[in-house]
KOLVEXMI-983677 format. One line per 8 residues: number of its first residue (from 1); their letters; for each residue z negated, y negated, x of N, C-alpha, C. Coordinates in steps of 0.1 Angstrom, whole numbers, plus 5000, padded with zeros to 4 digits. Layout:
N
NUM> a> Z Y X Z Y X Z Y X; ...
//
This chain:
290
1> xxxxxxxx> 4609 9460 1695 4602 9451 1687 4610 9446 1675; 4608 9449 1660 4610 9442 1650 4612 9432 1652; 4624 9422 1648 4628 9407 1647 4627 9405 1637; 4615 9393 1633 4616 9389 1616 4628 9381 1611; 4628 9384 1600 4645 9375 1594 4640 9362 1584; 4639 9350 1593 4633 9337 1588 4641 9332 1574; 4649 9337 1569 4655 9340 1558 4653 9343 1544; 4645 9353 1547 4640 9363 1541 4633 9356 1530
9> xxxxxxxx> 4622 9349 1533 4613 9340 1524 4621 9328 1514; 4633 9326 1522 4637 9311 1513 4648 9320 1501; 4649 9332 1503 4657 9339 1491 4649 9346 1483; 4635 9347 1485 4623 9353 1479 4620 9342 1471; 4618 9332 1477 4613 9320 1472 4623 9313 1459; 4639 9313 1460 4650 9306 1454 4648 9314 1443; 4649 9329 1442 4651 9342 1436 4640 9337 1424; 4624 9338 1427 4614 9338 1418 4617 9323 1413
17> xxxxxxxx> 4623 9316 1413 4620 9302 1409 4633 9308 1397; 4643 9311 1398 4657 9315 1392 4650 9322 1382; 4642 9333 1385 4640 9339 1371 4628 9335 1365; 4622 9324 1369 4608 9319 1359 4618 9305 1350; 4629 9300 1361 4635 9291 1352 4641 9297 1338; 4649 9308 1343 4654 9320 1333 4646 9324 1321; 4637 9327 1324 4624 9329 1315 4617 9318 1307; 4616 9309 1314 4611 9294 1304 4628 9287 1295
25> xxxxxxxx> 4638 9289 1303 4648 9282 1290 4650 9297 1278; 4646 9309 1280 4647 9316 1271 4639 9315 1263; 4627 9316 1268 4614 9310 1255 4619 9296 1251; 4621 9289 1258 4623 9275 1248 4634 9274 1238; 4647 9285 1239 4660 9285 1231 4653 9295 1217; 4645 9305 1218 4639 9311 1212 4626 9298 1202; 4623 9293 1207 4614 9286 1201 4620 9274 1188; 4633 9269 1197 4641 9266 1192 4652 9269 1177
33> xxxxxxxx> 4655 9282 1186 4661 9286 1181 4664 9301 1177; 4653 9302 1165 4648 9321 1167 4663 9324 1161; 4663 9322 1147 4675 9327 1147 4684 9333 1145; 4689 9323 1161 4702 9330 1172 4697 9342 1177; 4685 9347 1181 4681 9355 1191 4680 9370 1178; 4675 9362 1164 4674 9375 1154 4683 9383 1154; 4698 9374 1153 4706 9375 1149 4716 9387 1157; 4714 9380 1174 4717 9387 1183 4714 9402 1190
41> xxxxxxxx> 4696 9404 1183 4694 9414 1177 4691 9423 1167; 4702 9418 1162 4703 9427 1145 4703 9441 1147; 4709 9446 1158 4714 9462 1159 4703 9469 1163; 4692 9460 1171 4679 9468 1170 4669 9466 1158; 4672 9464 1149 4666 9459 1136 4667 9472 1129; 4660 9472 1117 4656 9484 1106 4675 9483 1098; 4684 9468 1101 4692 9473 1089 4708 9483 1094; 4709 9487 1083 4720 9498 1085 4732 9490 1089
49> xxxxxxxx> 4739 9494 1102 4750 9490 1107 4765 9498 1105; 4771 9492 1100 4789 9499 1099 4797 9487 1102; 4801 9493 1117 4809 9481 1124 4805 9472 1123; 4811 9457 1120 4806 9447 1123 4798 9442 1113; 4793 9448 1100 4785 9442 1091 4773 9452 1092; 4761 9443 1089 4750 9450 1087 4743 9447 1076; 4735 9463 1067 4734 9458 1058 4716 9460 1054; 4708 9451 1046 4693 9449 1049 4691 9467 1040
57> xxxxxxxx> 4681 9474 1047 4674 9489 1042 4669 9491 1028; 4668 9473 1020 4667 9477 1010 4676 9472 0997; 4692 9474 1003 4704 9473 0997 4708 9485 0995; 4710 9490 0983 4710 9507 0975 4728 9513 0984; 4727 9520 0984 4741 9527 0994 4750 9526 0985; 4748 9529 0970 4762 9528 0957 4764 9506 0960; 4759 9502 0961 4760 9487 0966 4767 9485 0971; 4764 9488 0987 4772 9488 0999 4788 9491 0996
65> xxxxxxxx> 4791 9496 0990 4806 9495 0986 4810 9484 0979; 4811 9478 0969 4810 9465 0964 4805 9458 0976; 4799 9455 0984 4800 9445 0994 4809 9443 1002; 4813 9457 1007 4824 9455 1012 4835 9455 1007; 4835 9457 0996 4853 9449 0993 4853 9434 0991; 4842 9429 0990 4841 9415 0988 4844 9403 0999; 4836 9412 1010 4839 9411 1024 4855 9410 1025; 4861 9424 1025 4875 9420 1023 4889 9413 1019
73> xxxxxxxx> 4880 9411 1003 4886 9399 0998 4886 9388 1003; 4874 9384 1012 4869 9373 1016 4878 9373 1037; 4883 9377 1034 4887 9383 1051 4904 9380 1047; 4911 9384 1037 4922 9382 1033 4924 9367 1032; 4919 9360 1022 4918 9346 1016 4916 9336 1029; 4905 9343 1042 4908 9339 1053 4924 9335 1063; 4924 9349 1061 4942 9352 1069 4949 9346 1064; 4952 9341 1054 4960 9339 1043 4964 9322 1045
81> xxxxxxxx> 4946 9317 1046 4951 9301 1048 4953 9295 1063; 4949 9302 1072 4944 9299 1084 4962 9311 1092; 4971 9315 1084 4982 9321 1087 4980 9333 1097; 4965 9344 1096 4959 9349 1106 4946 9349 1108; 4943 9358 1109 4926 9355 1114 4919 9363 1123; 4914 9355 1133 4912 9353 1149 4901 9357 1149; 4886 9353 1143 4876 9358 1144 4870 9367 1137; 4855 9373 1147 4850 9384 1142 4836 9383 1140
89> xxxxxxxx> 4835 9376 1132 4817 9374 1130 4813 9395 1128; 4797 9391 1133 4790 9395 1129 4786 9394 1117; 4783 9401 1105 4781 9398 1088 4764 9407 1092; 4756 9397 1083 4746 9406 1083 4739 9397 1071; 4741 9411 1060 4737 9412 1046 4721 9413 1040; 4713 9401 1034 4702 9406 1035 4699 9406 1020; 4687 9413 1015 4683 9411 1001 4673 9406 0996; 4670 9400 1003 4655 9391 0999 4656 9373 1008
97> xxxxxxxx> 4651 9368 1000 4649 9350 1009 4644 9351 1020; 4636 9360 1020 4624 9361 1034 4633 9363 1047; 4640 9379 1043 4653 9384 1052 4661 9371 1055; 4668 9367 1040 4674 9354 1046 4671 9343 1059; 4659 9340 1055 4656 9330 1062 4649 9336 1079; 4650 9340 1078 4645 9348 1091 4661 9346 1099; 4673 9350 1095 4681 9353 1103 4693 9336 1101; 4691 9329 1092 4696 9317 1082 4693 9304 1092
105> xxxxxxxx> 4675 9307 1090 4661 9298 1094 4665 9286 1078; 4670 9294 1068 4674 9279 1056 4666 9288 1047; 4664 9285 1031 4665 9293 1028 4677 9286 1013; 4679 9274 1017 4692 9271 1006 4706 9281 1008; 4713 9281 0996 4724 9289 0994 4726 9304 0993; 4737 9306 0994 4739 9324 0998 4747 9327 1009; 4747 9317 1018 4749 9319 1029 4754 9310 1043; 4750 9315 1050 4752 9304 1060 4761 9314 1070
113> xxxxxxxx> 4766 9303 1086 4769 9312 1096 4767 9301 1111; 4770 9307 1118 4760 9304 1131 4769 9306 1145; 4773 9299 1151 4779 9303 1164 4773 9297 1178; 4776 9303 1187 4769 9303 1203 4774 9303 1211; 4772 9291 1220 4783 9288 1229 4788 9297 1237; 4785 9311 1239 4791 9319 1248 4799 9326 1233; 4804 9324 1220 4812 9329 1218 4813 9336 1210; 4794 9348 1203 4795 9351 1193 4794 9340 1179
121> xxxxxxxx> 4793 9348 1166 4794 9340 1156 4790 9352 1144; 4780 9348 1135 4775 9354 1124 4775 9346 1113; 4777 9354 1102 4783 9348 1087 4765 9357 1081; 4757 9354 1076 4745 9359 1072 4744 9354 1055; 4747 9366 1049 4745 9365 1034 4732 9369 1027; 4733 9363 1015 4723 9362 1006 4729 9375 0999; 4726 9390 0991 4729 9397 0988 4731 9395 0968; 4719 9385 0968 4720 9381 0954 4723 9372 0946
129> xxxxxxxx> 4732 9360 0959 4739 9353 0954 4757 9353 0959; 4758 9363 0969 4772 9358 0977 4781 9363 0960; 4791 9361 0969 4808 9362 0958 4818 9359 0973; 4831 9358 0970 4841 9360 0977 4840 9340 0982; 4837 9335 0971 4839 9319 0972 4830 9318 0987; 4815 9319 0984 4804 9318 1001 4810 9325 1012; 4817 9341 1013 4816 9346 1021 4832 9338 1030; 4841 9332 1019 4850 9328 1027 4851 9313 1035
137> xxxxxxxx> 4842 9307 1025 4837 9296 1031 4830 9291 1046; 4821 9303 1046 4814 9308 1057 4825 9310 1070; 4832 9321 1067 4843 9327 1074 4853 9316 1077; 4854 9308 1071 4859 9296 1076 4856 9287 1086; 4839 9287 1088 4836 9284 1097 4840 9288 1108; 4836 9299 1109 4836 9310 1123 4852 9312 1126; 4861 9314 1121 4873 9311 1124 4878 9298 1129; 4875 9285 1126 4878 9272 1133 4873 9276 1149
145> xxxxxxxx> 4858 9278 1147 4849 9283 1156 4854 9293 1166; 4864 9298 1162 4869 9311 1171 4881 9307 1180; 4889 9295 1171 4902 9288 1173 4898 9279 1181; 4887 9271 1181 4888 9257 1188 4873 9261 1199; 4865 9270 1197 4852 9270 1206 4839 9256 1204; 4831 9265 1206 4814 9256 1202 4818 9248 1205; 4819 9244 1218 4821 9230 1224 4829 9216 1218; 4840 9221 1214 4847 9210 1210 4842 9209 1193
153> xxxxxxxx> 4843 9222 1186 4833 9222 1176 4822 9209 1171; 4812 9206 1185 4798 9206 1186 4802 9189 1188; 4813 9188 1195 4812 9172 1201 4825 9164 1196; 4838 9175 1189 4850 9170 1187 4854 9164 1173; 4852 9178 1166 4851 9181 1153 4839 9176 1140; 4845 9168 1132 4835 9160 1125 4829 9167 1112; 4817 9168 1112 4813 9179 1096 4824 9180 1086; 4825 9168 1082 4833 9164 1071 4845 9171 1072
161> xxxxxxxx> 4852 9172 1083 4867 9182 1082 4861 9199 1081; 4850 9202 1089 4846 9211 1094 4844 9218 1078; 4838 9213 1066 4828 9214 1054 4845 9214 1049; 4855 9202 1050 4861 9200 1041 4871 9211 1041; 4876 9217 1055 4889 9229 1052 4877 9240 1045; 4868 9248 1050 4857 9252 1044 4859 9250 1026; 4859 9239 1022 4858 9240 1004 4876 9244 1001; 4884 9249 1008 4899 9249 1008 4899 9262 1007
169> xxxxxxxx> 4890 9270 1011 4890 9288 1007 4880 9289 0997; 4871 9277 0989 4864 9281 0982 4864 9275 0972; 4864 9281 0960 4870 9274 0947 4856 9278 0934; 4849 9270 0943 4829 9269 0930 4832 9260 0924; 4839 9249 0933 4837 9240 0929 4852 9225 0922; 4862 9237 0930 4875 9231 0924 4885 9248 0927; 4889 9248 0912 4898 9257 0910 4913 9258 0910; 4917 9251 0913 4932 9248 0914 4942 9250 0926
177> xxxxxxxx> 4946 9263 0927 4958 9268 0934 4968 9256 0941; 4973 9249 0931 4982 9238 0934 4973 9226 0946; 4981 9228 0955 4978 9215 0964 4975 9204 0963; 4978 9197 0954 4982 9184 0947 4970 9187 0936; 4974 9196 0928 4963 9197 0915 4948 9195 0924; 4949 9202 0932 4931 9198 0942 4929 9188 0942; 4934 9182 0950 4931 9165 0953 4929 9161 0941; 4938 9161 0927 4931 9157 0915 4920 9159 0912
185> xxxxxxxx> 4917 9167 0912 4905 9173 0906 4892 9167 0916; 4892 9168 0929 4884 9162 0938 4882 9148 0932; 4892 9144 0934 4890 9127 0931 4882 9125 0920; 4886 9136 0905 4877 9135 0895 4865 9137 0899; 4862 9149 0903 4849 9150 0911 4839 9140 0919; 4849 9134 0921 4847 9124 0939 4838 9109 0928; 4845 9103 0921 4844 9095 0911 4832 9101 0897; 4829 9111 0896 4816 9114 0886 4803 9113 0897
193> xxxxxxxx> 4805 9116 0911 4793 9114 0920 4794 9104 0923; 4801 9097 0922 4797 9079 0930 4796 9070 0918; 4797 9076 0907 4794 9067 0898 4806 9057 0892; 4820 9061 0896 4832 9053 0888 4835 9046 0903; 4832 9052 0913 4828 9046 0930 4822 9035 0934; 4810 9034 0932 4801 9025 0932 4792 9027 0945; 4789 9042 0941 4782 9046 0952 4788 9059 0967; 4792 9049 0973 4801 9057 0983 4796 9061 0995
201> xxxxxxxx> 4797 9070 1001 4798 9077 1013 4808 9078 1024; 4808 9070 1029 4821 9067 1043 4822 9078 1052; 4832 9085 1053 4835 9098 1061 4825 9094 1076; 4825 9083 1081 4817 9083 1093 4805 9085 1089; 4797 9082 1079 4782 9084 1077 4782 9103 1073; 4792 9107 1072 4791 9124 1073 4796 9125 1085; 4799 9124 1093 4807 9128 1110 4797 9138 1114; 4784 9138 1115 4774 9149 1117 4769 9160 1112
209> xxxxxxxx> 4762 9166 1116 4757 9176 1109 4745 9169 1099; 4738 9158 1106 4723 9158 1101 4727 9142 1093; 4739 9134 1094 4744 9128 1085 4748 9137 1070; 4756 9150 1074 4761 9156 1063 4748 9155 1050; 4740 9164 1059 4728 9176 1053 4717 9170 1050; 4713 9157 1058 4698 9156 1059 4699 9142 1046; 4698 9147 1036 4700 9137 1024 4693 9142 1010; 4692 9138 1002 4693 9143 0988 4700 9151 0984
217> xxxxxxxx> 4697 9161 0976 4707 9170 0971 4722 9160 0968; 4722 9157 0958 4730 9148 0951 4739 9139 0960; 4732 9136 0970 4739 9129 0984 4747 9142 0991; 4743 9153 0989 4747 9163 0998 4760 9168 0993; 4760 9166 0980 4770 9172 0969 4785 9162 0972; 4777 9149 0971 4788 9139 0970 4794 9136 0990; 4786 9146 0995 4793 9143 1011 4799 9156 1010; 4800 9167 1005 4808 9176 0998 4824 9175 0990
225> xxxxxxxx> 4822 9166 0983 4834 9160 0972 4841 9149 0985; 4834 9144 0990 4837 9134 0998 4851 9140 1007; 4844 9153 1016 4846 9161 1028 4860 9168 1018; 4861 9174 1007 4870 9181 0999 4881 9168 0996; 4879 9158 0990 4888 9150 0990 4898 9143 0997; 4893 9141 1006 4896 9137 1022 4908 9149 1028; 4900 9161 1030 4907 9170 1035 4918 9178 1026; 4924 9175 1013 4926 9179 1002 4942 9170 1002
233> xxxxxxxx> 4938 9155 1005 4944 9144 1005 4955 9151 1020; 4947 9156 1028 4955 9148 1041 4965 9167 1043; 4957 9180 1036 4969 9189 1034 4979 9182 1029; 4984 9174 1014 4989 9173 1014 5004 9168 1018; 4997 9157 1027 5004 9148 1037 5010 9157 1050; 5004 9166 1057 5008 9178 1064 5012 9187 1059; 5016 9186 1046 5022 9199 1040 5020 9218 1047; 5024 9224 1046 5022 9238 1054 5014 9242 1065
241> xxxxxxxx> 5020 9231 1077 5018 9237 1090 5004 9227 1092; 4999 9222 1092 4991 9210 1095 4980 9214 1098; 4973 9226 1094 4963 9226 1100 4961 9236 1113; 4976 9243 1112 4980 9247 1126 4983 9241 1136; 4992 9229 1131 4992 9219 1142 4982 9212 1149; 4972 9209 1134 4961 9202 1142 4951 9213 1153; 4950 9227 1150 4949 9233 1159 4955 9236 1174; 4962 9237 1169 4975 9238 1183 4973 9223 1193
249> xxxxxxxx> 4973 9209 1188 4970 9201 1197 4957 9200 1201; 4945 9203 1195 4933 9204 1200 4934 9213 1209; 4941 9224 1208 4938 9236 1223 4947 9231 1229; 4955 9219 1230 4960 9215 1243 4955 9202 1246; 4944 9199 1243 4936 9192 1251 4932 9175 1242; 4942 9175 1232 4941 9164 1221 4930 9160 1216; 4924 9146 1211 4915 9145 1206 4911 9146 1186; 4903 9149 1181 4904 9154 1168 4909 9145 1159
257> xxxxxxxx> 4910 9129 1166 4916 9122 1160 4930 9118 1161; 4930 9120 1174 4945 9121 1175 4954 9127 1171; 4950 9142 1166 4955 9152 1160 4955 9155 1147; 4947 9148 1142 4945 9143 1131 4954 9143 1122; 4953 9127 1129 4969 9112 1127 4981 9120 1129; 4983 9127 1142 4995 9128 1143 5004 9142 1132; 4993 9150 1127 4992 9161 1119 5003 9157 1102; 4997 9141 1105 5002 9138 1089 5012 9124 1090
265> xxxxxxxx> 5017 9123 1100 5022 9113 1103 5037 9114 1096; 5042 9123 1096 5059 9130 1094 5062 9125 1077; 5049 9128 1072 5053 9127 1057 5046 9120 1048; 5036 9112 1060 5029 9099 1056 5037 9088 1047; 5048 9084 1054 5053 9070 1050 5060 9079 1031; 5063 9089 1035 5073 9095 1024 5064 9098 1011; 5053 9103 1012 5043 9107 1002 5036 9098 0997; 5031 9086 1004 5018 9079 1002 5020 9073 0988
273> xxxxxxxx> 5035 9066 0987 5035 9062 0971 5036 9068 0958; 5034 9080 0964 5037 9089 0955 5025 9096 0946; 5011 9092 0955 4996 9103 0955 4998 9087 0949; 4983 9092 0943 4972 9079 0937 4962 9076 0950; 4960 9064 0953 4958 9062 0964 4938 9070 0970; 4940 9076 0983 4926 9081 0984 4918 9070 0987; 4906 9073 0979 4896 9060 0977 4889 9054 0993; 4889 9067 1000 4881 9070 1010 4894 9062 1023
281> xxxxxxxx> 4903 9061 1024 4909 9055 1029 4914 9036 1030; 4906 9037 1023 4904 9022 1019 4899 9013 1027; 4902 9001 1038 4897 8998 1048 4879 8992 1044; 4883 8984 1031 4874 8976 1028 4868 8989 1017; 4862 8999 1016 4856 9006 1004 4853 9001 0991; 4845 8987 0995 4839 8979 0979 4852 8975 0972; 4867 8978 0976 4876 8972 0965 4882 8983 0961; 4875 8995 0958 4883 9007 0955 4880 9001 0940
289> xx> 4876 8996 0931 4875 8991 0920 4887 8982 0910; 4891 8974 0928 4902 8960 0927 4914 8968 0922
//
């Protein structure tokens, strides 16, 4: 006589609940968040793949070379400031807004990029607006992103540093090689958007994403100059290593502020009289004027 295995049911039972749960948070992350999921499948998509860049079917093949050296260039300027470079986005090149935004979900700029807590990361260009400036900017992302992981990313790391090393590989908007020359020029910058500093933006009202972004153009720009000034200021207080450092203590467990502070502490007392003082450091903001 057969013995039934009273068992049997409550693994039948756990099993179908596991994959209807499986099934409803995928439709919801998809709903969410298409995308990620486009993005994830690019390689079953119409566009032409070479290695890790893909490029949209209706980007001419004499093209495709010029993109990729730009890529290149953009990959160098990487290594270069970051002493290395760690990550490997996914690149997927499109030629139309529509394409854009399909894989973007924006359709501002020429380019955005995108990472997922399990690890991958996509840099998604605009084919008729990138340059070396967006693609490295981007690539800046996904490299912090690669170094420090979504997580601390998502809950550690404040836009404004995130945006500000970010404008340190891209020069749209400040041209100047010299360390020191940057920060000049920002502050010029920094001061035609606030109006002679009237109208200011406190690094904590950018700390977010949807603080950064969710603004006025013009708001957006000056949390921009803001993020560039700030981070511009505090290279040069860390001189060389500083943004290794501040990497290096965050992967041992440090908080973004603590690593921050302690990044620029060595050459703090020695430099500070030396810079024109940053506005944005000012306890009281309304006497950047005084």
């Amino acid at each position: 006589m057969k013995t039934r295995n009273p068992a049997q049911p409550f693994y039948i039972k756990w099993g179908k609940l596991l994959i209807i749960g499986f099934l409803v948070l995928t439709a919801s992350l998809f709903f969410l968040y298409p995308q990620i999921f486009y993005c994830e499948l690019i390689g079953l998509s119409s566009f032409r793949s070479e290695g890790k860049v893909h490029f949209s079917p209706d980007i001419q093949q004499s093209d495709i070379k010029k993109v990729k050296s730009i890529i290149k260039r953009s990959e160098a300027r990487v290594d270069s400031f970051y002493s290395g470079k760690e990550s490997k986005p996914v690149i997927i090149v499109c030629s139309n807004p529509q394409q854009y935004q399909k894989y973007c979900s924006s359709t501002e700029g020429a380019g955005c990029s995108l990472g997922t807590p399990w690890g991958d990361s996509f840099v998604i260009l605009n084919a008729q607006g990138m340059n070396v400036d967006v693609i490295s900017h981007e690539m800046s992302h996904t490299e912090l992103l690669a170094r420090l992981g979504w997580w601390t990313i998502a809950t550690e790391v404040p836009q404004w540093f995130n945006e500000g090393i970010a404008l340190m590989l891209d020069r749209r908007f400040v041209n100047n090689p010299d360390i020191r020359g940057r920060y000049f020029e920002y502050l010029d910058e920094w001061l035609y958007y606030t109006g002679g500093g009237q109208e200011i933006l406190e690094l904590s009202d950018i700390r977010s994403i949807k603080g950064f972004f969710n603004a006025s153009q013009k708001k957006v720009m000056l949390a921009y100059m803001s993020a560039g000034l700030e981070v511009s200021y505090w290279l040069i207080l860390t001189e060389q290593k500083g943004l290794q450092r501040l990497i290096s203590q965050m992967q041992q467990g440090k908080s973004f502020q603590d690593a921050y502070s302690k990044a620029e502490e060595k050459q703090r007392a020695r430099l500070f009289k030396k810079l024109p003082t940053n506005p944005l450091r000012f306890q009281d903001s309304k006497k950047i004027l005084e």
